[in-house]
C-alpha positions as CSV (number, residue, x, y, z in Angstrom):
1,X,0.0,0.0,0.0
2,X,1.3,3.4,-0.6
3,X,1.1,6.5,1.7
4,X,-1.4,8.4,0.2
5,X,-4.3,6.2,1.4
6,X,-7.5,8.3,0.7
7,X,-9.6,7.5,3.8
8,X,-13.1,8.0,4.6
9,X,-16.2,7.4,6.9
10,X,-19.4,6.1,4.6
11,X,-21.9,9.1,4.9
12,X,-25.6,8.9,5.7
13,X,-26.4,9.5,1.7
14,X,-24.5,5.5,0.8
15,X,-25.7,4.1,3.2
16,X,-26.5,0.9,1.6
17,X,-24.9,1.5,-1.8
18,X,-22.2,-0.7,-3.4
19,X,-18.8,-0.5,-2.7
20,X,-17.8,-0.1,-6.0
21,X,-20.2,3.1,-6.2
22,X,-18.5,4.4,-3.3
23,X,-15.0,3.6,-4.3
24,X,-16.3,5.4,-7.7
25,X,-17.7,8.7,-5.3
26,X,-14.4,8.8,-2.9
27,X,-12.2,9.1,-5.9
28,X,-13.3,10.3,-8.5
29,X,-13.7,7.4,-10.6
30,X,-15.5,5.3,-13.1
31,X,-17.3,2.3,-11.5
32,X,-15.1,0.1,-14.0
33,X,-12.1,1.9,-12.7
34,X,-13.5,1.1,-8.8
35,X,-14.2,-2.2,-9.6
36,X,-10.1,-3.3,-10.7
37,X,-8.9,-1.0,-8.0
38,X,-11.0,-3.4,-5.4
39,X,-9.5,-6.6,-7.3
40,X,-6.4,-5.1,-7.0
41,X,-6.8,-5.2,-3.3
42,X,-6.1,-1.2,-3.2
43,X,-9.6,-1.0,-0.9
44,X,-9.4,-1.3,2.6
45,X,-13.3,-1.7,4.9
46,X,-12.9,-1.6,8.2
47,X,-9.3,-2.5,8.3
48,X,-9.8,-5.4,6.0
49,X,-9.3,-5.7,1.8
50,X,-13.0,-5.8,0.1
51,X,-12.8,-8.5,-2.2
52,X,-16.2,-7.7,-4.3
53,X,-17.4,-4.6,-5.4
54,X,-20.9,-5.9,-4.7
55,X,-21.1,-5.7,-1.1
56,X,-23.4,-3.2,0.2
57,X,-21.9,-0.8,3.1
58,X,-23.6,0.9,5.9
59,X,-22.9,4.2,7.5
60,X,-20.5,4.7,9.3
61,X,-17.9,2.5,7.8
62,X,-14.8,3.3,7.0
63,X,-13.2,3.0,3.6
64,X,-9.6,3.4,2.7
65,X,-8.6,3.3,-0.7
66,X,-5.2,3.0,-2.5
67,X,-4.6,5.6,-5.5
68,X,-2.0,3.9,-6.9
69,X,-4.0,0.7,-8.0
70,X,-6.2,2.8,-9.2
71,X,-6.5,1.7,-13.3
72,X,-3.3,3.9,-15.2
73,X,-4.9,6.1,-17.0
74,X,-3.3,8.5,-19.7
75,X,-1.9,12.1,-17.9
76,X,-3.5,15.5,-19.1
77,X,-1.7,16.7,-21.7
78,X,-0.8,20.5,-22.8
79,X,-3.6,21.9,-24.9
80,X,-3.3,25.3,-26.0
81,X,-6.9,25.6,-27.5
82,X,-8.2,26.1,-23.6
83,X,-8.9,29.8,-22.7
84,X,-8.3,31.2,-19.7
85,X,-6.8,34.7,-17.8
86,X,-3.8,35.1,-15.7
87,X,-4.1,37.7,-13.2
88,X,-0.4,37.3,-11.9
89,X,2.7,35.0,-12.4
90,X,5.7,34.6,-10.5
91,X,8.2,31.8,-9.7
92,X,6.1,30.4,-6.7
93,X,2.6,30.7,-8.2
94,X,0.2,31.4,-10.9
95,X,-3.7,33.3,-10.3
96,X,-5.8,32.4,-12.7
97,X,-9.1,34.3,-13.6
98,X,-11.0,31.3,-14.5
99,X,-14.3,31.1,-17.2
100,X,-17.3,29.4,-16.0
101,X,-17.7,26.3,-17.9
102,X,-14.2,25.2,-17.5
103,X,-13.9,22.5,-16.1
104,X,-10.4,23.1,-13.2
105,X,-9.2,19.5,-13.7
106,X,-9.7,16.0,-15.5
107,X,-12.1,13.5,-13.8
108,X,-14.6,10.8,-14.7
109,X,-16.6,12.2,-17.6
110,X,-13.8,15.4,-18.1
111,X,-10.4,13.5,-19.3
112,X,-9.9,16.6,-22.1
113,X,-10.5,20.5,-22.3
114,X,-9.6,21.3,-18.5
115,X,-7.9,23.7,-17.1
116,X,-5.3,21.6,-16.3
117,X,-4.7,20.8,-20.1
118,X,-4.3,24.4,-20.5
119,X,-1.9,24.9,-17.3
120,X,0.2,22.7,-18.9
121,X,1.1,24.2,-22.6
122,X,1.4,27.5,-21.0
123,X,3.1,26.9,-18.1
124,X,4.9,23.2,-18.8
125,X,6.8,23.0,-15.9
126,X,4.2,22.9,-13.4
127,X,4.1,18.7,-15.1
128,X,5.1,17.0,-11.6
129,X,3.8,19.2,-9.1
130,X,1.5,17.6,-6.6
131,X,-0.7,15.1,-8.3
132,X,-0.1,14.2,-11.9
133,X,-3.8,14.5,-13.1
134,X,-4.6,17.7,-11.6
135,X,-0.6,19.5,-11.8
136,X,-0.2,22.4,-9.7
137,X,-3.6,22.3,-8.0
138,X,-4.4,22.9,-4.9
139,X,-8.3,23.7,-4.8
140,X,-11.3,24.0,-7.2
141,X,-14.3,25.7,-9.0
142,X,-17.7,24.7,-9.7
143,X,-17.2,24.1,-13.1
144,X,-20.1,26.8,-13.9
145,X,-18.6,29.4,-11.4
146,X,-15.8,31.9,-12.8
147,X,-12.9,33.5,-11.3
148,X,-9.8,33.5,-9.2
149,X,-8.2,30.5,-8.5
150,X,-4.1,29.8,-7.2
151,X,-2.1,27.2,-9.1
152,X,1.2,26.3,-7.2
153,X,4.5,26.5,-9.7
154,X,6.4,24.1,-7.0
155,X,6.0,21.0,-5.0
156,X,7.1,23.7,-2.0
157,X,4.1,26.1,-3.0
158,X,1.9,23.3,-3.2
159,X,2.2,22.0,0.1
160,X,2.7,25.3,1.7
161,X,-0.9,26.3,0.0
162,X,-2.9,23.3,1.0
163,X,-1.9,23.7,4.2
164,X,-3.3,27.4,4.6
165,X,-6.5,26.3,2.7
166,X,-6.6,23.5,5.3
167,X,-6.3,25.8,8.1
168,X,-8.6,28.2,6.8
169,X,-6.0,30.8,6.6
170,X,-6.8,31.8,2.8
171,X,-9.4,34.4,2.6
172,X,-12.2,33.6,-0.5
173,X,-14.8,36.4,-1.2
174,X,-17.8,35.8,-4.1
175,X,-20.2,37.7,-5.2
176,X,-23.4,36.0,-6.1
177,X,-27.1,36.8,-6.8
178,X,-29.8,35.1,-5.1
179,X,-33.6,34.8,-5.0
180,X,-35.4,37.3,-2.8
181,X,-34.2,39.3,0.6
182,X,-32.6,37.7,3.3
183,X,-34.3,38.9,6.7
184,X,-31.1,40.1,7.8
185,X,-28.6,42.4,5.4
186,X,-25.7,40.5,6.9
187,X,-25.6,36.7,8.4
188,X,-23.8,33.7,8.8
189,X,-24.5,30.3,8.3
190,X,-22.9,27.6,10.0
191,X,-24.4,24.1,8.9
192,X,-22.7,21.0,8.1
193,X,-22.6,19.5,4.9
194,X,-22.8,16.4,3.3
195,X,-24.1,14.2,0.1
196,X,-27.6,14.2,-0.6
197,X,-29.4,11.1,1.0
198,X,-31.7,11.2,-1.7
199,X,-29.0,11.6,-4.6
200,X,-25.4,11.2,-3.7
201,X,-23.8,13.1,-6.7
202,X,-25.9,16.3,-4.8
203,X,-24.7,17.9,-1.9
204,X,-26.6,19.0,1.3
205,X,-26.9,20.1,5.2
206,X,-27.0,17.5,6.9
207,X,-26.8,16.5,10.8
208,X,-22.8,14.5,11.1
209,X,-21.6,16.3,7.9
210,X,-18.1,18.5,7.4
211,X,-17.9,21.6,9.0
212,X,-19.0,24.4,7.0
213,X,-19.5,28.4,7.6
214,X,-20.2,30.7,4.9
215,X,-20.5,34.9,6.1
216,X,-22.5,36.6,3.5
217,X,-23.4,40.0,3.1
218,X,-26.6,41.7,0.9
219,X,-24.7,44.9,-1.2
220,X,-27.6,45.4,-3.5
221,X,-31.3,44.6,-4.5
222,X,-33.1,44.5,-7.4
223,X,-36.8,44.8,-8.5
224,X,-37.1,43.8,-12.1
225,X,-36.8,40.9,-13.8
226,X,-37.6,39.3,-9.9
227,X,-37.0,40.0,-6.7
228,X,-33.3,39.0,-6.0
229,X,-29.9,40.3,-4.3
230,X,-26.6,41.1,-5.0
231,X,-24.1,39.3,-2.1
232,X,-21.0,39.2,-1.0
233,X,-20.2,35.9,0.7
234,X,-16.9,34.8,2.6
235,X,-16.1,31.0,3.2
236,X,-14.3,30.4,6.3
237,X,-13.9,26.4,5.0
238,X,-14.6,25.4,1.1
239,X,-16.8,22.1,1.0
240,X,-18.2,21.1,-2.1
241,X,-20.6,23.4,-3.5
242,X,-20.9,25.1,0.0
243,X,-22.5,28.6,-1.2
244,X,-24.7,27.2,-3.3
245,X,-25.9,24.9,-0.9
246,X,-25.8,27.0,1.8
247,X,-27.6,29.8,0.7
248,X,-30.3,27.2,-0.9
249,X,-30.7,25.7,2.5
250,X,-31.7,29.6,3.9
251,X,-34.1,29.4,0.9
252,X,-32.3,32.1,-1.0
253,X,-30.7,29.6,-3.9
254,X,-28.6,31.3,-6.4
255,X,-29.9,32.8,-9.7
256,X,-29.2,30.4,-12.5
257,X,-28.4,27.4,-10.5
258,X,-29.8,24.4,-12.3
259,X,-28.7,21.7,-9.4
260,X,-30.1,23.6,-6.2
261,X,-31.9,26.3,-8.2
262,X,-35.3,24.9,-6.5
263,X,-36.6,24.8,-9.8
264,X,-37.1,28.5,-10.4
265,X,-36.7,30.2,-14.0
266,X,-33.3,30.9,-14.5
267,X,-33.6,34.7,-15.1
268,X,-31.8,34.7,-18.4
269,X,-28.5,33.7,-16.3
270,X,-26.9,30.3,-18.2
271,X,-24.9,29.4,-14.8
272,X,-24.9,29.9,-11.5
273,X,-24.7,33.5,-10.7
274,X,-21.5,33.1,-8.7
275,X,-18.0,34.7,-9.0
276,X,-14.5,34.5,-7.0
277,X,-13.6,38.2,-6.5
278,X,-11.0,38.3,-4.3
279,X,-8.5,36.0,-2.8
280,X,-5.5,36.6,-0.3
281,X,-3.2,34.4,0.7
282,X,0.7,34.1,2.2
283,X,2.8,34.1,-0.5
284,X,5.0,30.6,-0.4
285,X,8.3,32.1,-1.8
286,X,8.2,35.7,0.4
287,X,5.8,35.0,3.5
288,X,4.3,37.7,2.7
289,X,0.0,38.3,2.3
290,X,-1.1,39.0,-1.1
291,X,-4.3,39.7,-2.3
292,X,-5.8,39.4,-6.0
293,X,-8.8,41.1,-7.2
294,X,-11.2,39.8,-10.6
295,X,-13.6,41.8,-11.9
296,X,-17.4,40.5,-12.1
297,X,-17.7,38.2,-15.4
298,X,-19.1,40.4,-17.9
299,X,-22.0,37.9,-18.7
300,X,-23.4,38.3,-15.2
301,X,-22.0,42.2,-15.4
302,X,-24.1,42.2,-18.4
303,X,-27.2,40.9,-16.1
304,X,-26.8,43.5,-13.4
305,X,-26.8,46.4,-15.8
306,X,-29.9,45.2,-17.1
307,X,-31.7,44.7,-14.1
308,X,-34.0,47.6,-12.1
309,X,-32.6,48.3,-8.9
C-alpha cells in the first residue's frame, strides 16, 4: 500500500450503496475503474481488503482506498486551445481568472479540455507538481462558477498552500445573486454538509456532515426581472458546492443554478450566478500576504446592468 491512502467514513447518503459506487464517489472514478482498484486489493473496509465490489456498506464504515491501484490512466496533456486569464505570475505561483464552464481538472466524464490541459502548454513546468492528473492544483471551482483561483509552480508552493487552505488561513470572497431578501442584510450560516441522502452526486446540510460556515453579506437589491440580491459571501472552510448549498438551504438559492436552483426560471443567467472576486493568501516564496482582485464576469456584469434596482 502506498502512503497516500484516501480515507473516509461512509456518509448517511450511501448508506446501503455498493462499494464499488462508493470507491467510484471517494475518488473520482468510473465504476469500471472502482471495480479493478477493489480486485487489485487497493480498498481497505474496516481495516480489512474488500474482495467484491458488490457488497453493500452501511454508515458509518470506514473506507480506505489505495490511488495507486487505481487503473493507469493516460496524464493530461498541454492543450493550448483552452482559454483562460492570468491575473499574476511569478516563480512560486500562478492566479488564474478562470471562465465558468471550464472545467479546473480532468475527472470521470472530463479526461480533455480542462484547465489543467491548458496549465500545462502555458506553463509546462508545473508537469510533476503535486498530483499528476490535476498539476499544480491545490483547490477548485464549480465548473459553472468563474474566477480566481491559485495554481502552485512548485511541490514547496503546493504543500505550503494546502496547508493554509486547510487551516482556513486563505481568505475567498464571491459575489453572487440570489432569489429574494434575506431577513437580515448580513448573516452567517454555520451548517454542516454532506451528500444528498436522496442523490449522492448532490450535496446538502445534513446533521454528522463537514464543518461548513459561509459569512454573507446583501450589497444590493433588485426589483425587475424578480425580486433577488446582489451578495457578498466569505467562506471560512470550502466544502463542495458550499455557497450554493448553503444559501439554498436559507431558501435564497442562487440565480441560474440548475442543481439547487429549486426549480425556479433561471432569469436569463446560463450558470450559477456566482464569481471568486478576491482572494489573499501568504505568498509561499516571500511570507508575505497578497491579495488578488477579478472583476465581475461580464455575462453576469451584463445581467446587473440590465436589471432595475
Amino acid at each position: 500500500m502506498s502512503t497516500s491512502m484516501m480515507t473516509d467514513e461512509v456518509p448517511a447518503a450511501l448508506d446501503g450503496q455498493r462499494l464499488d459506487r462508493i470507491v467510484a464517489l471517494m475518488g473520482d472514478i468510473s465504476r469500471s475503474d472502482a471495480a479493478a482498484a477493489i480486485a487489485a486489493g487497493g480498498v481497505i473496509v474496516d481495516g480489512g481488503a474488500a474482495s467484491s465490489g458488490k457488497v453493500r456498506l452501511t454508515e458509518g464504515q470506514v473506507v480506505s482506498l489505495d490511488p495507486a491501484t487505481f487503473p493507469q490512466v493516460e496524464l493530461p496533456r498541454a492543450d493550448s486551445s483552452v482559454e483562460f486569464g492570468v491575473v499574476h505570475e511569478d516563480d512560486h505561483v500562478i492566479v488564474v481568472d478562470k471562465p465558468a464552464g471550464l472545467v479546473v481538472h480532468p475527472g470521470a466524464g472530463n479526461l480533455t479540455g480542462t484547465l489543467a490541459n491548458g496549465l500545462l502548454a502555458r506553463f509546462p513546468d508545473i508537469e510533476g507538481v503535486g498530483d499528476p492528473m490535476r498539476p499544480g492544483i491545490v483547490h477548485r471551482l464549480d465548473a459553472g462558477s468563474s474566477g480566481l483561483l491559485v495554481v502552485a509552480r512548485t511541490n514547496h508552493a503546493a504543500e505550503y498552500l494546502i496547508d493554509q487552505f486547510a487551516d482556513h488561513t486563505c481568505t475567498r470572497r464571491y459575489e453572487a445573486l440570489v432569489w429574494g431578501v434575506p431577513d437580515a442584510p448580513h448573516g452567517i450560516i454555520d451548517a454542516p454538509l454532506g451528500r444528498n441522502r436522496n442523490d449522492p452526486l448532490k450535496m446538502a446540510v445534513v446533521a454528522h456532515g463537514k464543518y461548513a460556515r459561509t459569512d454573507y453579506r446583501v450589497i444590493g437589491t433588485y426589483s425587475e426581472p424578480a425580486v433577488v440580491s446582489r451578495l457578498e459571501c466569505r467562506l471560512e472552510t470550502g466544502r463542495t458546492h458550499q455557497i450554493r448549498v448553503h444559501l439554498a438551504s436559507i431558501n435564497h438559492p442562487l440565480v441560474g443554478d440548475p442543481v439547487y436552483g429549486q426549480r425556479r426560471p433561471d432569469l436569463g443567467v446560463q450558470r450559477p450566478f456566482l464569481h471568486a472576486a478576491e482572494l489573499a493568501f501568504n505568498h509561499p516564496g516571500s511570507e508575505e500576504r497578497v491579495t488578488f482582485h477579478s472583476p465581475l464576469a461580464s455575462d453576469l456584469q451584463a445581467w446587473l446592468d440590465a436589471a432595475v434596482a
